[in-house]
VEXVOTOR-912251 format. One record per atom (N, C-alpha, C): residue in one letter; x, z, y. Coordinates in steps of 0.001 Angstrom, whole numbers. Layout:
N
> type,x,z,y
> a,X,Z,Y;
...
***
This chain:
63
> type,x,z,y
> x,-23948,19780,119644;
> x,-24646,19353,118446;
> x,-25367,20561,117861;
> x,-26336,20178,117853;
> x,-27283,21379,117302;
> x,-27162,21460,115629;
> x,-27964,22289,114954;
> x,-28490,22861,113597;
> x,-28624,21756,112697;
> x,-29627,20977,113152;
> x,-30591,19991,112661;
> x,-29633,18601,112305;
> x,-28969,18192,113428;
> x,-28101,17112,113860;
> x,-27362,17352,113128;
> x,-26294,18320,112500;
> x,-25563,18361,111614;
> x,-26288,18227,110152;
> x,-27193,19154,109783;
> x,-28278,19071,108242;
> x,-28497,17364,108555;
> x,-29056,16821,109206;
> x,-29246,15164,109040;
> x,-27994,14377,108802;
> x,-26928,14716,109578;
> x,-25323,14540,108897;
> x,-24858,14354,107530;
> x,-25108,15545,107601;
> x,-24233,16163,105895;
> x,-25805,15329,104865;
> x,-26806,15662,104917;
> x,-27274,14622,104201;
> x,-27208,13296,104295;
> x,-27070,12845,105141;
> x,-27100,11091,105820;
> x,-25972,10691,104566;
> x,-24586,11739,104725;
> x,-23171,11492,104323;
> x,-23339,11188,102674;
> x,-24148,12433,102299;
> x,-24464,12701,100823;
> x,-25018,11476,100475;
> x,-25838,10861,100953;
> x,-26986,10437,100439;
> x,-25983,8284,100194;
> x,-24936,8588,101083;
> x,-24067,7490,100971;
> x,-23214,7585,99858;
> x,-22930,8311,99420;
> x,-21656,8815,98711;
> x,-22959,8509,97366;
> x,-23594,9217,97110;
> x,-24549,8833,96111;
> x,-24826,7348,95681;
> x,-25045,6092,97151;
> x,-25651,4742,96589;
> x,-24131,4667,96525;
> x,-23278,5076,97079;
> x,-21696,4237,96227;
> x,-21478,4502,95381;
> x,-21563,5444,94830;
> x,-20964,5720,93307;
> x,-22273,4900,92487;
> x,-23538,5119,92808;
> x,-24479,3801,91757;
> x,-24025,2536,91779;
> x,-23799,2355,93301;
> x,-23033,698,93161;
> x,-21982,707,92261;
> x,-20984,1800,92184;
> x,-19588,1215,91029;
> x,-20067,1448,90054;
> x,-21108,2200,89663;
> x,-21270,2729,88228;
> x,-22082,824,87745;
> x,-22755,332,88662;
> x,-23201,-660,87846;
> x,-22189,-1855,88164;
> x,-21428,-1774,88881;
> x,-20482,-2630,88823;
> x,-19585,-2958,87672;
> x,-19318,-1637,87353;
> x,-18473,-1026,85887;
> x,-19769,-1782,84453;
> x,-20856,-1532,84327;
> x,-21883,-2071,83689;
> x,-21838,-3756,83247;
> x,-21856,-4355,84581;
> x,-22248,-5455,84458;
> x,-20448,-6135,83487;
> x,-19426,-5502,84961;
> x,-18044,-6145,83791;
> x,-18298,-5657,82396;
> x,-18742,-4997,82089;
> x,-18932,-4143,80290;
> x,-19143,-5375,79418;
> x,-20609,-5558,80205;
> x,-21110,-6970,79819;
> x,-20789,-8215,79598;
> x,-19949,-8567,80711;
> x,-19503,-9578,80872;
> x,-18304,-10121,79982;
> x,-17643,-8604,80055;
> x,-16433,-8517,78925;
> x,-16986,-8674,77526;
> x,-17908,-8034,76651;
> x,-18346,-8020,75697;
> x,-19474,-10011,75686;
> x,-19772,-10320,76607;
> x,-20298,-11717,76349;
> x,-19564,-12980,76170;
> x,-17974,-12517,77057;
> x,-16967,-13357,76947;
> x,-15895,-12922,75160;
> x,-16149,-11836,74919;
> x,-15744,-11665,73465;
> x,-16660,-12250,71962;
> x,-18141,-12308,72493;
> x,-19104,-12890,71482;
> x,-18807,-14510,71889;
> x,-18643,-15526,72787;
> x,-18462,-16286,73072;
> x,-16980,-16886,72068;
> x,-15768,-16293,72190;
> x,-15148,-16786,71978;
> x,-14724,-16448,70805;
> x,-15986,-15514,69740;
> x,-15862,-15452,68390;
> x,-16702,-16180,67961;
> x,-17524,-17230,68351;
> x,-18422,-18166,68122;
> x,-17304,-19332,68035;
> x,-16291,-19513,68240;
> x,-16078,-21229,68494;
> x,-15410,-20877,67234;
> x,-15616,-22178,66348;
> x,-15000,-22545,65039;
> x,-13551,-22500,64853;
> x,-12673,-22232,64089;
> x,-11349,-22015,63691;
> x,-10599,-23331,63688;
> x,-9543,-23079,64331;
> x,-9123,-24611,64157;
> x,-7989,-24555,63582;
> x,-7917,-24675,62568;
> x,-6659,-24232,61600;
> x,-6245,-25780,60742;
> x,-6846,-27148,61231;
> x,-6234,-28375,61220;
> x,-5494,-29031,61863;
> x,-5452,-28573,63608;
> x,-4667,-29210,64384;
> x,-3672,-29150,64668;
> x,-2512,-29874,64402;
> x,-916,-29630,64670;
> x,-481,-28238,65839;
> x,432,-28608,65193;
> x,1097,-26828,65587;
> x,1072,-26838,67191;
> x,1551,-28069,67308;
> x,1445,-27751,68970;
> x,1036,-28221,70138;
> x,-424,-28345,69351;
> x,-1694,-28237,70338;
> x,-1700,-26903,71118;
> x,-2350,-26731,72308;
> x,-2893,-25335,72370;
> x,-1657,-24744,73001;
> x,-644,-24781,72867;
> x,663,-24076,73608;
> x,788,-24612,75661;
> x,109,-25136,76000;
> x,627,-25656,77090;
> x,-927,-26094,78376;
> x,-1049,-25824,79303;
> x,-1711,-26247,80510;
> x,-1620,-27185,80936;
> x,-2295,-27950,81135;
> x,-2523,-29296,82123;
> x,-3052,-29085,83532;
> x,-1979,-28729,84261;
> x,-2611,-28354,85600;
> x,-3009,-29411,86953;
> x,-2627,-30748,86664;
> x,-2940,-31382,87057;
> x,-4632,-31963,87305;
> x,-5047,-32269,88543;
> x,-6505,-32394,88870;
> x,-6506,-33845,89207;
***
């Protein structure tokens, strides 16, 4: 392996390591988002401070 073949290497390597860390950095971004759209969302729905106590405690997992 010559001079060159290695310099095209070690950059080839760099130049990967670089689009991965952009990929997590906007990966990290978009959840930011997503987290903060699912928090405006669910400070939008009205208070429900009429419905018996024990509504709301339990899953219906049945389909």
């Amino acid at each position: 392996m010559d001079v060159t073949n290695i310099a095209k290497l070690s950059t080839s390597m760099a130049e990967t390591g670089i689009r991965h860390e952009v990929g997590v950095s906007m990966l990290k971004k978009a959840m930011d988002i997503e987290v903060a759209s699912a928090a405006q969302l669910i400070q939008s729905l009205p208070p429900t401070q009429n419905l018996p106590a024990h509504l709301g405690n339990t899953i219906n997992t049945k389909a």
